[in-house]
C-alpha positions as CSV (number, residue, x, y, z in Angstrom):
1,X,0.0,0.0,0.0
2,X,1.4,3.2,-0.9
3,X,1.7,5.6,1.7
4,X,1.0,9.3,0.7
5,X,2.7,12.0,3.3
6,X,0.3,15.4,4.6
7,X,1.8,18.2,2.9
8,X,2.6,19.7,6.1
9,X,5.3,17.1,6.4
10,X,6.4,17.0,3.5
11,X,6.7,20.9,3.9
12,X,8.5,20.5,6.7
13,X,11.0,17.2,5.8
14,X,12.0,20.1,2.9
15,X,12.8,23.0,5.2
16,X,15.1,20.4,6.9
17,X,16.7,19.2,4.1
18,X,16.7,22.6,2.9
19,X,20.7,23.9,1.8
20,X,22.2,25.9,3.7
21,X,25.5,27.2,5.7
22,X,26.3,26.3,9.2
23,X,25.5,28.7,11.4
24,X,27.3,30.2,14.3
25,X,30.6,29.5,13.5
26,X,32.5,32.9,12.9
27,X,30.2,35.2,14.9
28,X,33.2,37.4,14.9
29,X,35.9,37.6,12.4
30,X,38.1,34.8,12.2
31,X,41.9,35.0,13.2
32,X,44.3,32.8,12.3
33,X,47.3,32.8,10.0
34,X,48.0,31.6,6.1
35,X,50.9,30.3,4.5
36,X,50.3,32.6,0.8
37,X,51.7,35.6,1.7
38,X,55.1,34.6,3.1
39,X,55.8,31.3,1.7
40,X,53.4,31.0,-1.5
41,X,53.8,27.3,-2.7
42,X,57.2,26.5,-0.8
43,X,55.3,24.9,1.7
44,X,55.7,21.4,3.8
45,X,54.5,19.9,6.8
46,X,57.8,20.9,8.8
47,X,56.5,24.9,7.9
48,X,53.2,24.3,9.6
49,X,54.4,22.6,12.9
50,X,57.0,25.6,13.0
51,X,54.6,28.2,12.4
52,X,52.2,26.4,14.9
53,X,54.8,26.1,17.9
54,X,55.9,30.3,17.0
55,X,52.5,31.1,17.4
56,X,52.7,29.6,20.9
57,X,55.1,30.5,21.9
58,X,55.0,34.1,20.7
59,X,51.4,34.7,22.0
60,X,49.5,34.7,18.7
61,X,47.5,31.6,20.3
62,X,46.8,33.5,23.3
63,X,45.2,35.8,21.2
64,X,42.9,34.6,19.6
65,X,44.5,33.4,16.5
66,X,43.6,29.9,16.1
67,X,42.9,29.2,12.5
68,X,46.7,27.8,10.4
69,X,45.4,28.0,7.1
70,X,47.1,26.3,4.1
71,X,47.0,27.7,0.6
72,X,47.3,27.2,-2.5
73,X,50.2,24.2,-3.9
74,X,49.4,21.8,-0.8
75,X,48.1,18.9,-3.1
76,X,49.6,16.7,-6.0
77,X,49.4,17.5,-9.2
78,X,46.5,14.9,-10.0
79,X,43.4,13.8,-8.0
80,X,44.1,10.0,-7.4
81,X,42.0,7.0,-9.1
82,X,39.3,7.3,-7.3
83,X,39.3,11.0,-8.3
84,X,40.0,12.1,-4.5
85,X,42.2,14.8,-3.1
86,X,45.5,14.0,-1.9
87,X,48.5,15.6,-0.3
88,X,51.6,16.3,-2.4
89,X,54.0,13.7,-0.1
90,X,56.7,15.5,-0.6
91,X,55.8,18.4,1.0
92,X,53.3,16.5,3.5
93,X,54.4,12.7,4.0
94,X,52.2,12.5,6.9
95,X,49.3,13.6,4.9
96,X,46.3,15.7,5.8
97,X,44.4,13.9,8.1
98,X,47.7,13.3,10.7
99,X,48.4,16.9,10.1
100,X,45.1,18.0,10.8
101,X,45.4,15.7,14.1
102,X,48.2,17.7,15.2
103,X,47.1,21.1,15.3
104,X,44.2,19.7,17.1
105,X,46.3,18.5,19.8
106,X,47.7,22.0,19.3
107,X,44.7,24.0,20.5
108,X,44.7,25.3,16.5
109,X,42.1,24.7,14.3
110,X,42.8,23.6,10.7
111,X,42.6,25.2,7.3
112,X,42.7,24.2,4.2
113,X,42.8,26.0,0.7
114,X,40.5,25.0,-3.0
115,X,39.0,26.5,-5.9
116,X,36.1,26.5,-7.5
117,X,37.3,26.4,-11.3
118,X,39.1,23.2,-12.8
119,X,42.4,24.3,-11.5
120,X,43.6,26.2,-8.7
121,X,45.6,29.3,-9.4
122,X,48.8,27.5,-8.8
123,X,48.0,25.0,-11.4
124,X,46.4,22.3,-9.0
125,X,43.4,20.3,-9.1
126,X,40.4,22.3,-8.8
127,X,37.0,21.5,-7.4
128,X,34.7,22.0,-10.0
129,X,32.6,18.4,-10.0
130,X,33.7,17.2,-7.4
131,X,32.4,19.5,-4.6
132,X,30.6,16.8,-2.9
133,X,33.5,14.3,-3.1
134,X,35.8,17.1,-1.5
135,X,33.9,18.1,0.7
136,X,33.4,14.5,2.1
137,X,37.6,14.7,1.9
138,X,37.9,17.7,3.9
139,X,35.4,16.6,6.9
140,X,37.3,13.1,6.9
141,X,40.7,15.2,7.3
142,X,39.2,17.5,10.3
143,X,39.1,20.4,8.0
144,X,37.5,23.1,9.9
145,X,38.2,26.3,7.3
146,X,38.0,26.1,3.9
147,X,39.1,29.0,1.3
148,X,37.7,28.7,-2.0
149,X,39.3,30.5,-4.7
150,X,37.5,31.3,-8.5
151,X,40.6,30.9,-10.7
152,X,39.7,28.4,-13.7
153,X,35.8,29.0,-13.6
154,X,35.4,30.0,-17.7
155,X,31.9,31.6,-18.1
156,X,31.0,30.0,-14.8
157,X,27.9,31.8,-12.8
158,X,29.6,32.8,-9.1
159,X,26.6,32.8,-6.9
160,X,25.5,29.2,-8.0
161,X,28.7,27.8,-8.0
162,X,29.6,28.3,-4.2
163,X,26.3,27.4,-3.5
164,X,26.9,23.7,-4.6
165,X,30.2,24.1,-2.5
166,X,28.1,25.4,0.7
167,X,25.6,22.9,0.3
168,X,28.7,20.3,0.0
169,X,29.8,21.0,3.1
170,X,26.8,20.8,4.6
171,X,25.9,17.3,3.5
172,X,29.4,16.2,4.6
173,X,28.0,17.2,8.4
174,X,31.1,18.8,9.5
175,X,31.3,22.0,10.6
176,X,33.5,24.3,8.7
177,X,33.9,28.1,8.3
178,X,33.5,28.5,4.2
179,X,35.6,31.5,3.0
180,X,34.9,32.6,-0.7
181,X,37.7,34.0,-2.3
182,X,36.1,36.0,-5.5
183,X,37.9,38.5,-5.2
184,X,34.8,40.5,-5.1
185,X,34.0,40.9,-8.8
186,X,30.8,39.7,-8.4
187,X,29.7,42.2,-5.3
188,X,29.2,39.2,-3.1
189,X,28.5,42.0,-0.4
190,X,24.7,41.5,-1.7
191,X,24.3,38.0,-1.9
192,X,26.7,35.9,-0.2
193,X,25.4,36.2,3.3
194,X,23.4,32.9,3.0
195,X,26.0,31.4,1.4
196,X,29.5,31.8,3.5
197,X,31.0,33.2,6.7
198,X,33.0,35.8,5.0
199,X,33.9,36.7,1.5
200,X,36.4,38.7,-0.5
201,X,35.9,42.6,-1.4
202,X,39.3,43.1,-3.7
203,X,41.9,41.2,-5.5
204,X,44.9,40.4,-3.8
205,X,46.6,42.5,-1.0
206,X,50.3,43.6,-1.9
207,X,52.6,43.9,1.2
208,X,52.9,48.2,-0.3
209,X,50.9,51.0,1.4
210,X,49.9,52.9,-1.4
211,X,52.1,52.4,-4.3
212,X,51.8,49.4,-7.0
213,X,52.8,46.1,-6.1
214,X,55.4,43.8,-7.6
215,X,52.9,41.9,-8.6
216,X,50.0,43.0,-11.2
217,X,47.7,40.8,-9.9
218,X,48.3,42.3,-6.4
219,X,46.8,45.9,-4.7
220,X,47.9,48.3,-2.3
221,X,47.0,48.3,1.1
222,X,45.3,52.1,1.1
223,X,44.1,50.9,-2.0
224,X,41.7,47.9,-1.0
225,X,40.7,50.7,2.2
226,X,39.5,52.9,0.1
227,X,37.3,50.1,-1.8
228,X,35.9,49.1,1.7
229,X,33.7,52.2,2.0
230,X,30.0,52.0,1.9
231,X,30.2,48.2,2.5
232,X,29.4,48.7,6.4
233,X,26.1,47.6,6.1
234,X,26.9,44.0,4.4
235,X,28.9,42.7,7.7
236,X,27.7,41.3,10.6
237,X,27.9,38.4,13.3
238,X,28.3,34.4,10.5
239,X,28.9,37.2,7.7
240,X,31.8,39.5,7.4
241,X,33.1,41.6,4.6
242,X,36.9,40.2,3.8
243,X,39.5,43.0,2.3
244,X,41.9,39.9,2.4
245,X,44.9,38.7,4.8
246,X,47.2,40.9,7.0
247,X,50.5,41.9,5.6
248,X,52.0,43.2,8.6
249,X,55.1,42.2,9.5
250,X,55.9,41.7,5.6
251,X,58.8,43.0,3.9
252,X,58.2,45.6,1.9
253,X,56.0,48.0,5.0
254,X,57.6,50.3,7.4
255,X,56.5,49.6,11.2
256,X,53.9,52.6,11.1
257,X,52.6,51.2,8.2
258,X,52.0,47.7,9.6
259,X,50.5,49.4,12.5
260,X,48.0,51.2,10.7
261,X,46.8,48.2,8.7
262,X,46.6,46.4,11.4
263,X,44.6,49.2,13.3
264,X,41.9,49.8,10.5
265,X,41.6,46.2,9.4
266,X,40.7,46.1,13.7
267,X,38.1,49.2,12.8
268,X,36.7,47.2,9.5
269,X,35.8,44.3,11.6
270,X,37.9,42.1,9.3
271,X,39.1,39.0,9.4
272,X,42.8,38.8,11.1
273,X,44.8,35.8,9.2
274,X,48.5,36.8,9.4
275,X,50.7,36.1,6.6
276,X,54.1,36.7,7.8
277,X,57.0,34.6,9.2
278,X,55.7,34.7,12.6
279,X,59.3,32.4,13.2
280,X,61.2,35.1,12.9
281,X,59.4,38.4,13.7
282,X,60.5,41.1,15.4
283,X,59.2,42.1,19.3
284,X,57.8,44.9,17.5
285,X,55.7,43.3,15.1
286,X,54.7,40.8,17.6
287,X,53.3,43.6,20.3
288,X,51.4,44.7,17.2
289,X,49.5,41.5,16.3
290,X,49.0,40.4,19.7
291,X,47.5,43.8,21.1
292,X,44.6,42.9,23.4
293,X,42.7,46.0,23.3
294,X,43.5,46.4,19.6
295,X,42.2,43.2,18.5
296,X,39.1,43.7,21.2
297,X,37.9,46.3,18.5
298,X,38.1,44.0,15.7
299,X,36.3,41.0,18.1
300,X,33.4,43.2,19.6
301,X,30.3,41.2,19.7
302,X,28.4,44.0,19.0
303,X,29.8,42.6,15.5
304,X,29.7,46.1,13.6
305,X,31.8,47.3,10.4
306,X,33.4,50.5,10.7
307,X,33.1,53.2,8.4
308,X,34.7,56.3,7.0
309,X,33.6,59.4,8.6
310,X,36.0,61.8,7.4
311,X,38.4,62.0,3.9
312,X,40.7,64.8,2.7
313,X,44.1,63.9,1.1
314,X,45.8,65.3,4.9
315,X,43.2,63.4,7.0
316,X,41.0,60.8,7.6
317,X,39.4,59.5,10.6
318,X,37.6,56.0,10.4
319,X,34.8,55.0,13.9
320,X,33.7,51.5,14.4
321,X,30.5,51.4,17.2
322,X,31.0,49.2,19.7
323,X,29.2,47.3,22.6
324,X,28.0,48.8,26.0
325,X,28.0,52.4,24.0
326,X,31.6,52.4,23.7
327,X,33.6,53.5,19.6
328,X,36.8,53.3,18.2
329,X,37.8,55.8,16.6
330,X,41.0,55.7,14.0
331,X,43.0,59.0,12.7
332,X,44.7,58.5,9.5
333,X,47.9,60.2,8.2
334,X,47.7,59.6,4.3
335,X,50.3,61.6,3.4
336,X,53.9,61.1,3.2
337,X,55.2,63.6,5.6
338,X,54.3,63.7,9.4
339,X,51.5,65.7,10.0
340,X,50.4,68.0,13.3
341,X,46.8,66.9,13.8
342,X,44.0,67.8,15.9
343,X,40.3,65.7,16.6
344,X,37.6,67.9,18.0
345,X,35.6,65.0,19.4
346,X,32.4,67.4,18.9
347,X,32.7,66.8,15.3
348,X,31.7,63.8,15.8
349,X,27.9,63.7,15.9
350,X,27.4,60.5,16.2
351,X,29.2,60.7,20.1
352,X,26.0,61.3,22.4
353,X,27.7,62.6,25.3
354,X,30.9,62.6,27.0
355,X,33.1,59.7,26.7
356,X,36.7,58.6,28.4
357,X,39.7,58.1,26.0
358,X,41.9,56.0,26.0
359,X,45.1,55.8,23.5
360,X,45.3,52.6,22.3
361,X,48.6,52.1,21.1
362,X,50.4,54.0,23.6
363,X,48.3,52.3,26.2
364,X,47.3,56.0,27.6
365,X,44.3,57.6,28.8
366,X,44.1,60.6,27.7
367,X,41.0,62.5,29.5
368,X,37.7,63.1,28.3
369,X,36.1,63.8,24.5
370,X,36.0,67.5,26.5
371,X,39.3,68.0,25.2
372,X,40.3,68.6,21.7
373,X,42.7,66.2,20.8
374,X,45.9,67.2,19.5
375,X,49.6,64.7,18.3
376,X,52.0,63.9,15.7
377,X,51.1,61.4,13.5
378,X,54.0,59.7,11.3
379,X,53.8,59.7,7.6
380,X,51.4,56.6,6.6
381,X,50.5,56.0,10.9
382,X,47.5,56.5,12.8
383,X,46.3,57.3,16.5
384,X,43.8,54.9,17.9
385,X,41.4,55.0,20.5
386,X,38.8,53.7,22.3
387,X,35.8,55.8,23.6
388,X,33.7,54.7,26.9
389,X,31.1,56.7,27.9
390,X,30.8,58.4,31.2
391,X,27.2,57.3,33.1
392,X,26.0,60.4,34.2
């Protein structure tokens, strides 16, 4: 006898079965560190545990930077015969899955780097047709981040083809934080929120302030800023706008500079994956990364984008709201001479109030938004504070 279901269930055995993202897992911007920037594809398995143990031991852990994320050039150059994934064993002898293990034990979580076209950008397998089969892959390997690039896509449509990727990992039943790497040609600011946890704006970031890159394909840091503006309203708590990976510490930035990138990528509520040789980085460099009230901004659960309040080629200043009524508030030397500059906290209209403030970087409070305020800021650097407001 043929059973025939109510509509009501069969309604709601749909909305179950439904596709869809996992939920809750980046409800603030991810932090965590990728090998691309630094090492490219001269990556192994030794690289990883030695980045792992620096970030230890250097306090990056501490932090709140717990994601090791492996780029491109990780895998051979075929799939095998079954058409799976598999580590190049050169570079990773013990394979994925021990790896993975490892920075478990570690307190780190894993990540792991593939493309939507037929080929990666390196020239490696791609996913395209077999996102269920990889995505099966990466859950049996403990993946728990996944970056997926569009190199290789031809006339490929962008919003469907990450959804069969999302809705991959979802039937594989493993948790995992899906970062789409378009490079935001598509304005995935619009529709991506149901699709991933965060999601490219730009091209590439170039380890250059505001000059051209080495490489063409590559932008400069002021450059992918200025593209940031009027895309507060996209980010939030499981969906966050991505201006791509930190270059701070990277050859090619003066100190200041790395400490203003790192400050405004804190205001944009970005995503904080490192990208430098965190073996050998300076004390400097470190006490920049691992700033607590720093990267407090960037973690607020509040969950808000900052946004531009002010431009002129001699000043910006950049104010991110923040929970229990407290802002950051970020003032920007463009130019390429230090500048005098002064803040009258009045011009800010959006400060009900008076407010305590506190310096950020020179760990200083500096009085009340009664007083104007009034520094040197070095060609390229910033002053950074955070305003609490006084209950009356």
């Amino acid at each position: 006898m043929k059973t025939v279901l109510p509509v009501f269930f069969v309604c709601g055995l749909l909305s179950i079965t439904a596709a869809q993202k996992f939920e809750g897992l980046a409800p603030t911007p991810p932090m965590g560190w990728n090998t691309w920037n630094t090492f490219a594809g001269n990556i192994s398995e030794s690289l990883i545990k030695e980045t792992a143990q620096a970030m230890i031991d250097s306090g990056m852990q501490k932090a709140g930077y717990i994601y090791i994320i492996i780029d491109d050039c990780w895998s051979a150059k075929e799939r095998d015969a079954n058409g799976n994934l598999i580590a190049d064993p050169a570079k990773f002898p013990s394979g994925m899955k021990a790896l993975g293990d490892w920075l478990h034990e570690k307190g780190f979580k894993f990540g792991i780097y593939g493309c939507a076209g037929r080929k990666t950008c390196g020239g490696y397998p791609g996913g395209r047709g077999h996102e269920f089969q990889d995505a099966r892959t990466y859950a049996s390997w403990g993946v728990d981040y996944l970056k997926y690039d569009w190199c290789e896509t031809g006339t490929a449509d962008a919003r469907e083809t990450y959804k069969i990727m999302r809705d991959a990992l979802y039937a594989a039943g493993r948790p995992i934080v899906f970062s789409m790497c378009e490079w935001g040609q598509n304005k995935p600011w619009e529709w991506a929120q149901e699709v991933a946890h965060l999601w490219r704006t730009t091209g590439d970031i170039g380890p250059c302030w505001d000059c051209k890159p080495k490489k063409e394909w590559e932008n400069s840091i002021k450059s992918i800023l200025d593209r940031q503006v009027g895309l507060e309203k996209y980010a939030g708590p499981d969906h966050w706008n991505d201006p791509d990976m930190l270059q701070v510490g990277c050859e090619g930035l003066s100190l200041e500079e790395s400490r203003s990138h790192f400050t405004l990528w804190c205001i944009l509520a970005a995503p904080l994956i490192a990208g430098n040789d965190v073996r050998n980085m300076n004390p400097e460099i470190r006490d920049i990364l691992t700033c607590r009230e720093a990267i407090a901004v960037n973690q607020d659960p509040l969950g808000k984008q900052g946004f531009r309040v002010f431009c002129a080629p001699e000043k910006e200043i950049w104010a991110k709201e923040l929970s229990n009524g407290d802002w950051a508030v970020c003032l920007l030397n463009p130019a390429i001479q230090p500048a005098e500059m002064t803040l009258p906290w009045k011009d800010l209209t959006f400060l009900k109030g008076t407010f305590r403030v506190r310096n950020i970087w020179s760990k200083k409070d500096l009085g009340t938004t009664e007083e104007t305020f009034r520094g040197k800021i070095a060609p390229h650097g910033v002053a950074f504070f955070r305003l609490s407001p006084i209950t009356p």
